[in-house]
Each structure stands twice: as structure tokens, then as C-alpha cells.
N, C-alpha and C positions, 0 to 999 in steps of 0.2 A: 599606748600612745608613744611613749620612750623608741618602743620596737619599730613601729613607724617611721617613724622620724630619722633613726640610725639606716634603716632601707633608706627612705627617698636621699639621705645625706651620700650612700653609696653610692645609689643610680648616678646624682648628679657628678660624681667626682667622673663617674666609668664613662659617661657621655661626654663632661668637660676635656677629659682627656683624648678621648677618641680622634675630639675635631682639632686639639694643637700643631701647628706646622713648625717645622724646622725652620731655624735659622738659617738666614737667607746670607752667607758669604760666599767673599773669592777665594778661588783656590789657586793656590800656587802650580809654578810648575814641577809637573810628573815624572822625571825623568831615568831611565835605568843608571845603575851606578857601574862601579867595576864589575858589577856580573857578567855585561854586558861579554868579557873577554871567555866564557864558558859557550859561548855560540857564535864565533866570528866568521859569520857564513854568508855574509852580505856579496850579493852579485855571484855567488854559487848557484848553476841547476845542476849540476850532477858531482858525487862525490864516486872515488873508487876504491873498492875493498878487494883484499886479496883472502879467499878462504883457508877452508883449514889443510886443502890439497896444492896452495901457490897457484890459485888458477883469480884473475884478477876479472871483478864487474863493476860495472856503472851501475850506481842506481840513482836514478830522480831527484833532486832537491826543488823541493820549494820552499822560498825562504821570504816572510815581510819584516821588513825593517823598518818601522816607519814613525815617524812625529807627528803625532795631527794638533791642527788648532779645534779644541772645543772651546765652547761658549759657560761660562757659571752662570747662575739663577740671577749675580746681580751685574750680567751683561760684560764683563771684564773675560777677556780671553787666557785659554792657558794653555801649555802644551802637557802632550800625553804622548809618553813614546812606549813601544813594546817591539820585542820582535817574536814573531814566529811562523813555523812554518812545517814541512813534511818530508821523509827521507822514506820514499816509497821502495817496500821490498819485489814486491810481484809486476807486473805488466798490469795487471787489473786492478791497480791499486786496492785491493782489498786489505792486504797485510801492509802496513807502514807505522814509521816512529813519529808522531807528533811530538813537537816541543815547543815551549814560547818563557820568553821571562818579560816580568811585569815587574815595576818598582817597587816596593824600592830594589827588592834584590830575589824576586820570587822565581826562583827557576820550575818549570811542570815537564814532566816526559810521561808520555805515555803512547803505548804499542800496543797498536791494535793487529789481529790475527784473525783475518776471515768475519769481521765486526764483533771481535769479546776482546776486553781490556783485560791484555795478560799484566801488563806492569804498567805503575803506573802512580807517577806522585808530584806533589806540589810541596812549595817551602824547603827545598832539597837541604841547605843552606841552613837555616834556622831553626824548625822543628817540624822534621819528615811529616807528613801527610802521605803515607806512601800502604801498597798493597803487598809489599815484600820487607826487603832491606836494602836502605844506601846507605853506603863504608866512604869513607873518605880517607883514600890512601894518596901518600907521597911516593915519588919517587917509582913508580909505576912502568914495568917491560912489558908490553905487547909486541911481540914477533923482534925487530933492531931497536924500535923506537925506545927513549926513556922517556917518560911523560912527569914533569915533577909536581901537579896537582890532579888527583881523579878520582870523581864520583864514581862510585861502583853499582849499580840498580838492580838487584835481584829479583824476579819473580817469587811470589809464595804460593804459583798455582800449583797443583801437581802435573808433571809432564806436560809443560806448557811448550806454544810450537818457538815463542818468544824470549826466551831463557834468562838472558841480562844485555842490558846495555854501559858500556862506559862510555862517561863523556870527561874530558881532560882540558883544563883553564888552557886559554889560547889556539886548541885546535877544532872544539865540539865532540861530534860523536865521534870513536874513535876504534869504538869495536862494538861486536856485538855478536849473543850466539842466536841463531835461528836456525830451525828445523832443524837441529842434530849439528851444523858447521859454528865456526867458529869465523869470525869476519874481523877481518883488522883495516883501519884506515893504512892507504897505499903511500 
């Protein structure tokens, strides 16, 4: 009987709990912070890279920048901003850099190669979520330029076609190796 009794007393907690709803608040507004200066690419479609031979290309940006008004559960509007968008390598868009940062300070990159995610990570900033290695060096030389804040983003594939990407506080992406070259923002 004891044994019973301790059963249905489970069922009822497992069922009671099943149907409880969330707390129904407003939320504040959502907005990126100083990350925001790691992708300053608003009103950008195309960026230009000089390779590893001084020979210069355009490639594609697309880039959203944007605040929306959503709606909370108890009717009270908030804002949500995010940006992001894509640094297309090929004409067929198949090989490109996606990136976006969400609040508070989430930066995500990742590089896709013919559709396989060679690199690729989230929380850059806080605590990597990433498929390789991000370094965070100062004081950073690519080609003339000195960059004084830069994520470094390594692949851990083997022989990937997508190698590493930097991205540098105030300019965005700023290099990056692919297919064998080495690519510096112009």
C-alpha cells in the first residue's frame, strides 16, 4: 500500500509539473554593447583584400544591422538589435565568412567551404565555443597595417580549404588564409 501511494504521489508531482507555465514578464531592451566596434560594417557591400602575391579583390558583403521592436508575453514592446551578415569568397557563393554579434556581447564566425563548417565559433569574448583556437593578441601587423585589438580564429580541421580568419576591434574582418593565399584587408 505504502508502495502505491509513493507511485501515484510521483505520477502526480511528474504531471503537475509537466503543465506549469512560465512567468509571464517584460523584458527589457536588448541591445549590443561595445562589441558592436568588432564588425563596423554598416552600409558596406563590398570589402577589398590584397593577397599573398599584392594582387587586390573585391569580395561581397552583406551586412544587417538592425533593431527590431518585438512584442513580450505581457504586451509591452522592447528592442532587439543584432548585426550580421556574409563576406562571400567564391562567385557562387558557396565558400563564405558568416558572422553576427547578439547581446550582450556574443560575437559568432563561422566559414563555410563548399557547405562544411571549417571554423567556427560563438562567445569569442567570454568563453570560446569554437571548433579550433581564438588568441587574442594586441598590437597585431598584417602586411603596413598595426591593428591594436585582434581575435585570431584557427581552424582544427586538418588541411582545411579555410585556414584562419582575423577579425581587429574597429575595422572587422581583417585577414584571412583561404585556399593556400593569405588575404589582408586593403
Amino acid at each position: 500500500m505504502k508502495s502505491k501511494l509513493i507511485l501515484v504521489a510521483i505520477i502526480f508531482l511528474i504531471f503537475n509539473s509537466s503543465f506549469q507555465c512560465n512567468k509571464c514578464v517584460d523584458i527589457p531592451d536588448t541591445l549590443i554593447d561595445n562589441t558592436r566596434q568588432w564588425l563596423p560594417l554598416k552600409g558596406k557591400t563590398q570589402l577589398t583584400f590584397i593577397n599573398s602575391n599584392g594582387v587586390a579583390k573585391i569580395f561581397k558583403l552583406l551586412v544587417f544591422d538592425t533593431i527590431q521592436v518585438q512584442t513580450s508575453c505581457t504586451g509591452k514592446a522592447f528592442k532587439y538589435e543584432s548585426i550580421s551578415g556574409r563576406l562571400s569568397l567564391d562567385s557562387l557563393d558557396k565558400d563564405f565568412i558568416a558572422f553576427a554579434i547578439h547581446p550582450p556581447n556574443n560575437l559568432c564566425i563561422q566559414c563555410y567551404t563548399d557547405r562544411s563548417n571549417e571554423v567556427r565559433g560563438c562567445e569569442i569574448f567570454s568563453k570560446p565555443i569554437f571548433n579550433g583556437t581564438a588568441t587574442t593578441l594586441p598590437n597585431f601587423r598584417l602586411r603596413a597595417n598595426v591593428y591594436s585589438e585582434v581575435v585570431l580564429l584557427k581552424s582544427s580541421v586538418m588541411s582545411p580549404i579555410m585556414d584562419s580568419i582575423i577579425v581587429a576591434r574597429n575595422f572587422g574582418i581583417v585577414g584571412f588564409k583561404y585556399s593556400g593565399e593569405n588575404y589582408s584587408l586593403q
